[in-house]
N, C-alpha and C positions, 0 to 999 in steps of 0.2 A: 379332670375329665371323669365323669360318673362310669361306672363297669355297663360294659354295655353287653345286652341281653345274650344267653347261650340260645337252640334252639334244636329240638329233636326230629328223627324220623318217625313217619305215621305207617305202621306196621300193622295189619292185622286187625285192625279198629284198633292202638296203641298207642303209645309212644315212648319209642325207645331211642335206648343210646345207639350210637354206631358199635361196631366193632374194633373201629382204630381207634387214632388220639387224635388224627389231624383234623383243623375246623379249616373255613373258610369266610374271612371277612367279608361282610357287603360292606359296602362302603358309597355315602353319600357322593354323587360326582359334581354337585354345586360346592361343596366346604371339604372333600376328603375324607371327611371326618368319617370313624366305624359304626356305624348304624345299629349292626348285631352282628354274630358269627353263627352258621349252618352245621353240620357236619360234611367233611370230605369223605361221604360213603365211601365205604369199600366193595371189592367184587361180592362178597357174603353179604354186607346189606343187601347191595342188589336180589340177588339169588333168593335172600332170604324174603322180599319183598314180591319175587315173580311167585316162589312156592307155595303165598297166602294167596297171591288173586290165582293161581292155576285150582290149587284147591278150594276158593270161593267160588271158579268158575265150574270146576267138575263136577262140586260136592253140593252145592250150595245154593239156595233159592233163587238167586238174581236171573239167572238166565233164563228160566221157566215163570219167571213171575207174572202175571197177568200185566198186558200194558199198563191201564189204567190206576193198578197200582205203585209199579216203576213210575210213570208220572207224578203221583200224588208226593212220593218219596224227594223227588226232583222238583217239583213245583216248593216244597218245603225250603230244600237250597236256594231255589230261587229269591224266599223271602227273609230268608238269615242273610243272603248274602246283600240285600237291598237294605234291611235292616243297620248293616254293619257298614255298608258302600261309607259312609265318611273316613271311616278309620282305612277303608282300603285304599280310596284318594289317596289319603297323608301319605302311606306308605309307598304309592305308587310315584309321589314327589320325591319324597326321599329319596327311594333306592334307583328309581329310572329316569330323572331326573325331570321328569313332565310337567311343563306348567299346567298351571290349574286347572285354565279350563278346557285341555285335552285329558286329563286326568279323571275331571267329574265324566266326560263325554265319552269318547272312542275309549280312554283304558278301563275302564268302570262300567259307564253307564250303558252303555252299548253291547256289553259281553252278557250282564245283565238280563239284557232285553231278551239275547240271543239265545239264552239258557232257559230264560221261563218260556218263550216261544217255542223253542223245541219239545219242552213237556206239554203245553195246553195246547198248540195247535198241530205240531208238525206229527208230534210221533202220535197220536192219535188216530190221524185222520192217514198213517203210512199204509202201503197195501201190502199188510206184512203176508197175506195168503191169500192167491189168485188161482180160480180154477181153469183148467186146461181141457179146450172142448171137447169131446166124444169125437172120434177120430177112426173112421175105418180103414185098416191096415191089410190091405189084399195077402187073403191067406189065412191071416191069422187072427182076424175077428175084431171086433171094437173095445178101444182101449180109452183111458182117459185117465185124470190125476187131478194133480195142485203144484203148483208153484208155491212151494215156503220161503219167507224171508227168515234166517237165523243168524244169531250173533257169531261174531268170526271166532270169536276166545280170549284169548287174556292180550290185552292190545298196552304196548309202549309210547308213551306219549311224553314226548323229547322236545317243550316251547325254545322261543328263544327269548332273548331278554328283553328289546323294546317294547312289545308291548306285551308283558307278562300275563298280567291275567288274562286277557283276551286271547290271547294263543292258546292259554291252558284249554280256557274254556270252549273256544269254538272245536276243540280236541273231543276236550272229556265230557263232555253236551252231548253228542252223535252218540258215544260211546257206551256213554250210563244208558241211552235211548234204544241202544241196540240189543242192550241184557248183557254187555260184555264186561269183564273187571279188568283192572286199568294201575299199572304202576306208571305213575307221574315223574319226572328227572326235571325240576325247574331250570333254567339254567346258572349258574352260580353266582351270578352278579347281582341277578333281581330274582329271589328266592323267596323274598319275606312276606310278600303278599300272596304266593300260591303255597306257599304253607299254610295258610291260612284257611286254605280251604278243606282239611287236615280236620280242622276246626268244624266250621262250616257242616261237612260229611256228620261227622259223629252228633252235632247236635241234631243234625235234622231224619237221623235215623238208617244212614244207610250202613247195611251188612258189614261186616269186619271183613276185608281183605278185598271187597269191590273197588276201594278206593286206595292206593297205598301210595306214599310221599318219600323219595329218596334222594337228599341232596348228593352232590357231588362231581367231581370234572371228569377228565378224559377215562378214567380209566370204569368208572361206574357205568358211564353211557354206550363203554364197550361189552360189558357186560351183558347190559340190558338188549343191547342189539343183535347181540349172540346165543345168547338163553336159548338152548332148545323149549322150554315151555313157553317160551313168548312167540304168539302167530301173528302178530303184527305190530308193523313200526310205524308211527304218525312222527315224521321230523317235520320244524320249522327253523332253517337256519342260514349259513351260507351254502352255496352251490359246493364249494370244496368240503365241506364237512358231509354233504349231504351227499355227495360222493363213495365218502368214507360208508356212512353207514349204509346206501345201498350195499357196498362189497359185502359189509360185515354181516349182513341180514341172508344175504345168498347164500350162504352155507346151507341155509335149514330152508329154504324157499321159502321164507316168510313175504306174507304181502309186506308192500312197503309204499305211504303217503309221502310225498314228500312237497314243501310248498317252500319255494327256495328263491334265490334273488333277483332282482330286477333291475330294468336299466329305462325304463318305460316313458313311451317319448308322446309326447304334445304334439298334433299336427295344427297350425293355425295358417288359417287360407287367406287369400289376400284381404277378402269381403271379412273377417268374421270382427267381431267387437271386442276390441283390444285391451277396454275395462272390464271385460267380463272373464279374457282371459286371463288376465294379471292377478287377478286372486287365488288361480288352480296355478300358474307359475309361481308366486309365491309360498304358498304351500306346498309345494313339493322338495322347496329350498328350507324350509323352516319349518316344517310340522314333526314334532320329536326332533327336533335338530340333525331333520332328514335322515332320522333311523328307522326309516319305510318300503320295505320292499318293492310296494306297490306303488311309491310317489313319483311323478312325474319329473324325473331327473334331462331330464331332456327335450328341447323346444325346439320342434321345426318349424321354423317362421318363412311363410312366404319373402325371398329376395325386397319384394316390393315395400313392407310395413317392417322388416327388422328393426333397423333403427329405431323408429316410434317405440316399437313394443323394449328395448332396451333402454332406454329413456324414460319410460315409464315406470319400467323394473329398477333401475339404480334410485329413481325418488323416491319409489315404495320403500326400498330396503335401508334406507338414510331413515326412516323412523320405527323402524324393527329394534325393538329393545331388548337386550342379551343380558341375562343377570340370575338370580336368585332366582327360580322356577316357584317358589311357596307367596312369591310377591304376585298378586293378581295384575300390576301392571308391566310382568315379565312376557314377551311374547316369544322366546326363544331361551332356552335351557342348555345345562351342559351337553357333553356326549359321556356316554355311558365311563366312559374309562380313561387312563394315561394310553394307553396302547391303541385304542381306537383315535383318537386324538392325533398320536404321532402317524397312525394310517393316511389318517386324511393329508395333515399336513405333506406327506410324503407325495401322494397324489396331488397336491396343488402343484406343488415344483415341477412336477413333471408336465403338468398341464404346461405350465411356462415354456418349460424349457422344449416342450414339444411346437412349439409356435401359436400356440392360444393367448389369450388376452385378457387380462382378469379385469374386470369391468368393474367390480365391488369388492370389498372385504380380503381375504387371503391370510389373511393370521389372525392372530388368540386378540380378543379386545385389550387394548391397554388397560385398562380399569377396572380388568381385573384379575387381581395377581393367585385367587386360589382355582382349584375347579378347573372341572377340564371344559374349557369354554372354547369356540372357534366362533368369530364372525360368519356369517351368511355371505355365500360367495359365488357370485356370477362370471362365468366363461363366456366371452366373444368370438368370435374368428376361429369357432371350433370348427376342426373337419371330423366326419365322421367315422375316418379309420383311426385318431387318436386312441392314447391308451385310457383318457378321462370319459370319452366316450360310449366306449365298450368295457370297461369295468365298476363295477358297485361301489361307491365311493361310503355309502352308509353313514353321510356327514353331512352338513348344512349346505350343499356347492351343488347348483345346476348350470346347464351348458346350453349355448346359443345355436342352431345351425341352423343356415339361410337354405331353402332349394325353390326351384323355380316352376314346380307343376305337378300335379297331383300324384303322374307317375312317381316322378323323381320324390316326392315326401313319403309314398310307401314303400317304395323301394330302402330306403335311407331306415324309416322303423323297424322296418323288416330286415335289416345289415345287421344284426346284435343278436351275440349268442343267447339272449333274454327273450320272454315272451309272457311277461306277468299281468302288464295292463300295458292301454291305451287311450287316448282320446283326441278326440278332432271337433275342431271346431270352424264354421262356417255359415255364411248368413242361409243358407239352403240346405234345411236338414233333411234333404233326401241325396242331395251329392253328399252330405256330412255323413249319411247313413253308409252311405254307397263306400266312400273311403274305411268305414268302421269296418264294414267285414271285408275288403282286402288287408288289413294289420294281424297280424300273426300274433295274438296277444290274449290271454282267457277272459277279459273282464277292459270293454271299451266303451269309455261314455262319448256322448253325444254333446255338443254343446252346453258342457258345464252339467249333465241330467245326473239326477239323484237316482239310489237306490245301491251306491258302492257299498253300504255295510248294512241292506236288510238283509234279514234272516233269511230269505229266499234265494241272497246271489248263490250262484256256484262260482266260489272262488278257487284259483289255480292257474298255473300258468301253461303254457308252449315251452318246447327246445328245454333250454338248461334251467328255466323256471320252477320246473318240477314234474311229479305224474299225481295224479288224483284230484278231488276236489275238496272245496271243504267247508262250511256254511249250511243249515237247512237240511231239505229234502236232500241232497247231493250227499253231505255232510254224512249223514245218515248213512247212505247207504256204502261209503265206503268200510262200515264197521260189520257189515253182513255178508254173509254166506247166501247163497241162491241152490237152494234142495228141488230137486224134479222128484215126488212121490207119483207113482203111475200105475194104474190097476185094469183089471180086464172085466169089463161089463156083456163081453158076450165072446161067442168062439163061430171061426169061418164056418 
């Protein structure tokens, strides 16, 4: 086996070694095999990495820089990073295990979009300074000001591993947009392509310490959440982790983003079109090998059309192909890890053993003995107080429940400590609307409608899903400060 690559931290516009000795394998989850090793930063990387963007942010041109030139700076990334998008593909097979062509698409090509978008159009046209009309103040004469938009300060940006670079980015897009510098934590699994941006940054010109790159596990990201120099924490992760780093952030009253798990359910009416459904149900069971926050893990099907629509679901997923994610006729990949792996499989059992019905799949495909592979895997005769129900399975396996009216279907979405997304479908898209906003959910489509990953949604969720937004104009402006300057133009 060839030596496989070492890989440094981006410090300061640098790149250095860690401070300890320990690395961290990535490791391919289609072959096992070690792809390359990161550093396990330590607390002093950290520290040392907040101290370059606190003093790129105190000291340092970015925050004052004219929009138009922060954009041009950005628009630059945007074309290295288009430039390069092949090589980030590869890597994004490799280390996340994504076939191909969600890897050109949503891991890639779409972060992409969302990054040069935010420089040519969004932050352009943001209303970073609004005047505040002449106001007579009995007594005390007429006053008036501006409303300033300012960047927050040096912001922590904590992705998760599925979809790597697109978390990075829809992170540190807002971020660079806002004039803010930015220490990055990839997460340690899928590291190799947002290092990359490491890369990226210094070719295309931006400031030493605006952008800083620090692998590493629990103990780094504890670090980075506690840093007195750090004013804000962007997490994207599980609800229990994201827990964690709420607590850790409250010490220093740091704002805190947080875009966290889902359990996000299908409403399909008795009327609606049950081929048009079955491709948003199967996608939620197989896109990334259902390592999607936002995927629709769960199907309320009208009592009346159940069966049909399971029937249609078990022949779909009888030609779902599980394999080699770099093979273009792979339609379903590993899952990230051994330990995600034994998760799910842990959650199937109990699905069982809770009285559910496994209608498809349930275990590792025979055929193939390396790789952390799980079949695609359909629940029946699920109720909705289950524990498959109400917990993030973050694996290939979506769940069946039957209800009997439109109350009863939103009641039922609405039963789950989650609230990330939604969608209803029905041959009358004005009841279809109608049911959309009673669902308790940030982000609800319509009858299969587009627009879940333009640059414009405000993504986020309700309840244990998260606080904040994150995408666009929204995106934006969770990286900002709101100044009230106010002056006196005249006296009583």
């Amino acid at each position: 086996m060839s030596e496989v690559p070492d890989h440094r931290l981006y410090v300061d516009g640098r790149w250095e070694e860690s401070t300890g000795d320990a690395w961290i394998d990535v490791v391919n989850p289609a072959t096992e095999e070690v792809l390359g090793r990161v550093p396990d930063g330590t607390r002093e990387d950290v520290a040392r990495a907040v101290r370059a963007a606190r003093r790129a942010f105190d000291e340092g041109a970015w925050p004052s820089m004219p929009v138009r030139e922060r954009a041009a700076i950005m628009v630059r990334m945007a074309e290295i990073m288009e430039r390069r998008a092949a090589e980030l593909v590869d890597l994004n097979i490799a280390e996340a295990g994504s076939v191909r062509m969600l890897a050109e698409t949503l891991q890639v090509g779409v972060p992409i979009q969302h990054f040069r978008d935010m420089a040519e159009r969004i932050m352009p046209a943001f209303a970073w300074e609004r005047p505040m009309p002449p106001t007579v103040v009995p007594g005390l004469g007429i006053g008036q000001g501006v409303l300033r938009r300012e960047p927050f300060g040096v912001a922590a940006l904590i992705p998760a591993y599925n979809f790597p670079l697109f978390l990075s980015v829809m992170k540190l897009a807002p971020a660079l947009a806002a004039g803010c510098t930015t220490v990055l934590k990839p997460a340690p699994a899928a590291a190799l392509e947002v290092v990359l941006l490491g890369e990226i940054a210094e070719e295309a010109g931006l400031p030493a310490g605006v952008l800083n790159i620090v692998t590493g596990g629990i103990d780094a990201g504890r670090e980075l959440t506690t840093n007195p120099m750090v004013d804000l924490v962007s997490f994207t992760g599980s609800d229990s982790v994201g827990r964690q780093v709420y607590a850790q952030a409250a010490g220093g009253i740091k704002k805190v983003v947080l875009e966290l798990g889902g359990k996000s359910a299908s409403i399909v009416c008795e009327d609606a079109d049950l081929d048009k459904v079955l491709g948003e149900m199967l996608a939620g069971i197989t896109v990334n090998t259902g390592q999607g926050c936002s995927l629709f893990t769960r199907t309320l099907v009208h009592r009346s059309r159940c069966d049909e629509l399971v029937a249609k679901a078990v022949a779909a997923l009888e030609f779902v192909s599980v394999g080699d994610p770099a093979d273009p006729a792979t339609a379903m990949g590993p899952l990230i890890s051994r330990a995600q792996r034994d998760k799910v499989e842990k959650l199937v059992r109990t699905g069982e053993e809770e009285g559910a019905r496994i209608a498809f799949g349930g275990r590792r495909p025979a055929h193939l003995d390396r790789g952390y592979f799980f079949e695609p895997t359909l629940f029946t005769g699920v109720d909705n107080a289950m524990t498959i129900a109400r917990t993030e399975f973050f694996g290939p396996v979506g769940s069946v429940i039957a209800f009997d009216d439109d109350d009863e279907a939103v009641r039922l979405a609405n039963d789950n400590p989650y609230g990330l997304a939604g969608s209803v479908w029905a041959a009358d898209p004005v009841r279809a609307y109608g049911i959309a906003t009673r669902v308790r959910a940030g982000l609800v489509s319509v009858n299969g409608g587009g627009g879940g990953v333009t640059p414009h949604v405000a993504f986020g969720g309700y309840k244990q899903s998260g606080l904040g937004r994150e995408w666009g104009e929204h995106g934006l402006d969770e990286f900002l400060q709101t100044k009230s300057i106010a002056w006196s133009v005249g006296s009583a």
